[in-house]
C-alpha positions, 0 to 999 in steps of 0.5 A, a space after each residue: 530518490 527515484 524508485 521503480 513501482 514493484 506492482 505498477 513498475 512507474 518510476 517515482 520520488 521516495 520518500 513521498 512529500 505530498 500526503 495530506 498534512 499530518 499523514 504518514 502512508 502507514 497511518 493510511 492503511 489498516 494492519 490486514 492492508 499492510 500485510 497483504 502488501 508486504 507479502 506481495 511486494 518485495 520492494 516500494 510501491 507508489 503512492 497510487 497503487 497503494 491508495 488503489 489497493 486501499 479503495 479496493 481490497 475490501 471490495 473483494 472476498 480476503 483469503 483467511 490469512 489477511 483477515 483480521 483476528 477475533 
């Protein structure tokens, strides 16, 4: 099925068929990483914003509410 990226608006294939073997894009991010995603995309986002937010989101300071707790 086609699908429109929410953050980049590329078109791409849903479900994604090209993880690495064994993967699954949950097992791919941290539960902050999935939090921060689900309260700023309201639909899909493709395979390479998600792998660009997951290099990325650690490089900069994250707001308390996306911190994990102690």
């Amino acid at each position: 099925m086609k699908r429109i990226c929410s953050r980049c608006r590329a078109t791409f294939e849903w479900p994604v068929t090209f993880l690495p073997e064994g993967k699954s894009l949950s097992s791919c991010l941290d539960e902050t990483e999935k939090r921060f995603i689900r309260s700023h995309y309201a639909d899909c986002i493709c395979l390479d914003c998600l792998l660009h937010i997951k290099e990325t989101f650690y490089s900069f300071d994250i707001p308390e509410n996306y911190q994990h707790k102690k």
